[in-house]
BAFIZA-106784 format. One record per residue (C-alpha): x, y, z. Coordinates in steps of 0.5 Angstrom, whole numbers, padded with zeros to 4 digits, always signed. Layout:
% BAFIZA-106784
XYZ ...
% end
This chain:
% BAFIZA-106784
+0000+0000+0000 +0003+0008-0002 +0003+0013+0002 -0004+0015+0005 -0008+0022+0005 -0012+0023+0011 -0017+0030+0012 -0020+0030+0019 -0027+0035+0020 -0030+0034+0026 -0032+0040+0029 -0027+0046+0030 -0020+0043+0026 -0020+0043+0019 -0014+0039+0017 -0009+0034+0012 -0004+0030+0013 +0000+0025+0009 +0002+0019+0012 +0008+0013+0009 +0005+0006+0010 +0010+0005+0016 +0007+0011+0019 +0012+0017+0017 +0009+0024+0018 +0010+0026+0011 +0007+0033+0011 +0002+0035+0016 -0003+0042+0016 -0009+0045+0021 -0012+0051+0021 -0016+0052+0027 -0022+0056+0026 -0022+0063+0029 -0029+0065+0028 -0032+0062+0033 -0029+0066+0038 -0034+0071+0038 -0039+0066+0039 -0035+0063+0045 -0036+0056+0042 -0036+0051+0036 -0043+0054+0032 -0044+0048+0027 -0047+0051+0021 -0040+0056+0022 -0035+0050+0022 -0039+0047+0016 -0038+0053+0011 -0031+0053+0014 -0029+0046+0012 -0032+0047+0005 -0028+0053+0004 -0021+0052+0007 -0021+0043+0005 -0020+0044-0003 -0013+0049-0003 -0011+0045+0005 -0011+0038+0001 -0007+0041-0004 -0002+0044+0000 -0001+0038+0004 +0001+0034-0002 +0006+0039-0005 +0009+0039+0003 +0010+0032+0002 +0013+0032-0004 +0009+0027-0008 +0004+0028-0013 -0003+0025-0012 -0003+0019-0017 +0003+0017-0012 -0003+0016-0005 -0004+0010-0004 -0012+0011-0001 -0015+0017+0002 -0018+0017+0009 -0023+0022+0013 -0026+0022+0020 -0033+0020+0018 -0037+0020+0026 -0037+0022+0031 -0037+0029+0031 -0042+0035+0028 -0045+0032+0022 -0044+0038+0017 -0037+0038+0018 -0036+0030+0017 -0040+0031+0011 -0036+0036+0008 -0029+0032+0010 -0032+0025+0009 -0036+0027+0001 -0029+0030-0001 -0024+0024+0001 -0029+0020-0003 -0029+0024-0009 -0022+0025-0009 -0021+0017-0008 -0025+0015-0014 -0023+0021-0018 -0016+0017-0017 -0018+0010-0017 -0016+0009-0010 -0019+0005-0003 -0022+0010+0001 -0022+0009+0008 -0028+0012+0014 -0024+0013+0021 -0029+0013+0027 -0025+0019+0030 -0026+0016+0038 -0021+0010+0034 -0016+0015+0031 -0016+0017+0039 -0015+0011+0042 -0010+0009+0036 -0006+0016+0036 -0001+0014+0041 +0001+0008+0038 +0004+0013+0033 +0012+0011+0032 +0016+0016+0036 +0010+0018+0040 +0013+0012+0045 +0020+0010+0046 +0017+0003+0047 +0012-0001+0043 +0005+0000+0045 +0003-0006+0046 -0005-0010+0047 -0010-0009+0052 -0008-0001+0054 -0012+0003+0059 -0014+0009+0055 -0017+0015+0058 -0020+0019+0053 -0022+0026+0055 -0024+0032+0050 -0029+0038+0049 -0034+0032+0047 -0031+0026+0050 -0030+0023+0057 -0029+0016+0058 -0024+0010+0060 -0023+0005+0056 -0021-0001+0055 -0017-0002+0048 -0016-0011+0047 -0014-0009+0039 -0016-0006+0034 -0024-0005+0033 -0024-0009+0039 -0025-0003+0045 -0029-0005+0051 -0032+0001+0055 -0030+0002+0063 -0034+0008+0064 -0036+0015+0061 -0039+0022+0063 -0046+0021+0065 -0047+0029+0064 -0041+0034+0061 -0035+0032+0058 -0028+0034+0063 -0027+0039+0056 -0034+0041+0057 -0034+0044+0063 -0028+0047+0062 -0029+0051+0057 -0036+0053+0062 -0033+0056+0067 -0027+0059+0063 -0034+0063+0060 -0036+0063+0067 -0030+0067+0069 -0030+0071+0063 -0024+0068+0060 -0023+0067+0052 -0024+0061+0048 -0022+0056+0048 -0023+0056+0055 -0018+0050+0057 -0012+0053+0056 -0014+0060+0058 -0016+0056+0065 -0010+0053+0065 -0005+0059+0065 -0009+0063+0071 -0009+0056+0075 -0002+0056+0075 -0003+0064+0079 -0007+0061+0083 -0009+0056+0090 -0011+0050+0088 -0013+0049+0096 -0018+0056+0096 -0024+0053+0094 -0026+0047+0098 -0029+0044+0091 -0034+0038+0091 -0030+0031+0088 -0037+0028+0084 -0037+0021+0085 -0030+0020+0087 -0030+0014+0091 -0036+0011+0087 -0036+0004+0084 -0034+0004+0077 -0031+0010+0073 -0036+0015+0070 -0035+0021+0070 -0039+0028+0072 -0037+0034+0073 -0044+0038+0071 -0045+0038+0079 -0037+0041+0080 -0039+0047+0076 -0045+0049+0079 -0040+0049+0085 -0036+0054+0082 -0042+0059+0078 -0044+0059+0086 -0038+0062+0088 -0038+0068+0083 -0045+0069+0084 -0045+0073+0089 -0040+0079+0084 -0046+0080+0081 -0045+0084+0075 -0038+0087+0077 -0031+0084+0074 -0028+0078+0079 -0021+0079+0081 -0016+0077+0078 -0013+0074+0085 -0020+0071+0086 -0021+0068+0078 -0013+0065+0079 -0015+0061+0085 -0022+0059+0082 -0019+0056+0076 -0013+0053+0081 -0019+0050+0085 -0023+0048+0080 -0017+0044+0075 -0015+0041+0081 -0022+0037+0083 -0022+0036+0076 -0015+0032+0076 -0017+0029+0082 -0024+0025+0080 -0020+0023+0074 -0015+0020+0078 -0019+0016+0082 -0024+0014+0076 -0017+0012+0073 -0015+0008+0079 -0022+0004+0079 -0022+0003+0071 -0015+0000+0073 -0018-0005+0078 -0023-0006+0072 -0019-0009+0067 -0017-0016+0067 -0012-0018+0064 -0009-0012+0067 -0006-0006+0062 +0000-0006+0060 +0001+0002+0059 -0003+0008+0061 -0005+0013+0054 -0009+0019+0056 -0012+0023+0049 -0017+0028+0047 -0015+0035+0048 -0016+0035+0056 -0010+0030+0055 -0005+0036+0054 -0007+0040+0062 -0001+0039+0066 -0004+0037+0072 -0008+0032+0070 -0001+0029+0067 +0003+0029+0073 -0003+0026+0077 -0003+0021+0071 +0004+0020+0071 +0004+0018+0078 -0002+0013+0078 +0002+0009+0072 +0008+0009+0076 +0004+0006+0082 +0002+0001+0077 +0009+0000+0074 +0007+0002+0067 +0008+0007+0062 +0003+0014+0062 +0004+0015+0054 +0001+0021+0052 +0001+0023+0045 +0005+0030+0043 +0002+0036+0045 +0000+0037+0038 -0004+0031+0037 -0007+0030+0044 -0013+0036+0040 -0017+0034+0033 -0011+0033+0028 -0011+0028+0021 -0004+0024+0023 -0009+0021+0027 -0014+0019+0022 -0008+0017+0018 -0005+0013+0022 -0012+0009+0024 -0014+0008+0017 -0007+0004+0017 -0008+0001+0023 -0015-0003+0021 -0011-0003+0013 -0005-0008+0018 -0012-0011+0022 -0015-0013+0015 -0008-0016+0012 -0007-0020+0018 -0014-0023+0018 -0013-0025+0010 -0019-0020+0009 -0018-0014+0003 -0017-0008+0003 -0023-0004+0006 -0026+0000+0001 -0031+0004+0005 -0035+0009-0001 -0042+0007+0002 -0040+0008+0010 -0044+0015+0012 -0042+0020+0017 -0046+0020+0022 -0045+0025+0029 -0045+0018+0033 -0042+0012+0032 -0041+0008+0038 -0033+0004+0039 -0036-0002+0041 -0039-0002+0032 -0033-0003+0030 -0033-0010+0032 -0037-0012+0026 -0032-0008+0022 -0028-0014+0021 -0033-0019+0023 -0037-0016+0016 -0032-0016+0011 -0031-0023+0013 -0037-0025+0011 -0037-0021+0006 -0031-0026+0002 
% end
């Protein structure tokens, strides 16, 4: 198989990239929309009309920074689900029509997958990344533990019964009237800040199992601010808000870890954080430690691909293209696959199961 050209349109990020079939970055490129800003959050109809307009030339120039010219792309690959269907559509319809265009596979990649996957990315990890791994997948969207077994074989521990970890950070940053994103914003004001200031809530830490929720923790925050009215926080007292605030955030995700350890069976042999919560510092250190108390590894990948990127869609795409060729199935083909805004880890079982069939 050639080279791959992967286009990832899920929400904010329209982006390219070109992977080897080994798994070397070739050329990547990302714009992040702006315009959302005023808004202070993602409005779909904006990120749609923007994918539609900024993916052609982005496409373009990802194959003129790699080198190659498009009849050397061995397959074209798109996120397809989960996300905001008007900007799977765009990505999706343009990597079809491009791989027909050359005669090549197109692949659909399910973004939560492409997550799971991504630390598994040669040069992300020192060491190979073996089966079963404990994934802790934390974004604006998306907050679960997972078990990953294998490709297109994921058990879900425990998720988010309210807002996403990414979610509720962006709130309160609106809350406390930073920019948005909110997550990094919070993140630089905590480290002015007492993490001890505010005697926040731990929802559901000590609980059985590992599912989330943070929604009660906000309005424990909002309580706080209510009684400012209309008048500006202090800067001190906005510092120790998001100090305390990060700080219950990392320590429920910790305990939720430790109980996602104990439910996996056999046990992980590394800790993968993803999504773009991944890249909080707090919540690294205190992952770090959970894996050392483990003995195993806390893998995360780079910065820049713990938020939306194509590498990952890329290398997931390859992942199941490997998946395929060990188990003597042929090179998916996945034309009539179409986005959908959800679209569950535990349906890519049947992936391999149907093409199986299919024979």
């Amino acid at each position: 198989m050639g080279p791959i050209l992967a286009i990832e349109s899920s929400c904010d990020e329209t982006a390219c990239a070109i992977l080897s079939a080994e798994g070397e970055v070739l050329a990547e490129k990302v714009i992040s929309q702006e315009a959302h800003a005023a808004f202070g959050g993602v409005v779909p109809e904006i990120a749609a009309r923007a994918h539609l307009a900024l993916l052609p030339d982005l496409a373009r120039k990802t194959v003129e920074a790699s080198g190659l010219a498009l009849h050397d792309l061995g397959a074209v690959a798109a996120s397809t689900g989960p996300g905001l269907i008007g900007g799977l559509i765009v990505g999706a319809n343009f990597g079809k029509g491009l791989a027909m265009a050359l005669g090549k596979p197109f692949i659909a990649v399910n973004h939560i997958e492409a997550h799971a996957l991504s630390a598994r990315l040669p040069g992300v990890s020192k060491k190979n990344i073996s089966f079963p791994f404990l994934l802790l997948l934390v974004s604006g969207g998306h907050c679960q533990c997972l078990a990953v077994e294998g490709v297109g074989d994921y058990r879900r521990l425990g998720g988010t019964i309210d807002d996403a970890a990414g979610e509720a950070f962006d709130k309160v940053a609106k809350m406390l009237g930073l920019g948005w994103p909110g997550g990094p914003q919070l993140e630089a004001l905590a480290k002015e800040g007492n993490p001890a200031a505010f005697a926040f809530p731990r929802p559901l830490k000590g609980r059985a199992g590992c599912d989330f929720s943070f929604s009660g923790l906000k309005t424990a925050l909002a309580r706080q601010i209510e009684p400012y009215g209309n008048t500006a926080l202090p800067r001190s007292v906005a510092a120790d808000l998001s100090a305390s605030f990060q700080q219950a955030v990392a320590d429920v995700i910790e305990d939720r870890v430790r109980h996602a350890f104990a439910m996996m069976e056999p046990p992980p042999t590394t800790l993968v954080a993803a999504g773009g919560v991944a890249a909080n510092g707090v919540l690294r250190a205190s992952l770090t430690r959970i894996a050392a108390e483990h003995g195993v590894p806390f893998v995360a990948p780079p910065l820049r691909l713990c938020t939306d990127n194509a590498v990952m869609v890329g290398w997931a795409a390859l992942e199941v293209c490997r998946e395929a060729r060990r188990l003597g199935l042929p090179m998916p083909d996945d034309r009539a696959v179409r986005p959908r805004p959800r679209w569950p880890l535990s349906d890519m079982r049947e992936r391999f199961a149907m093409e199986s069939e299919s024979l």
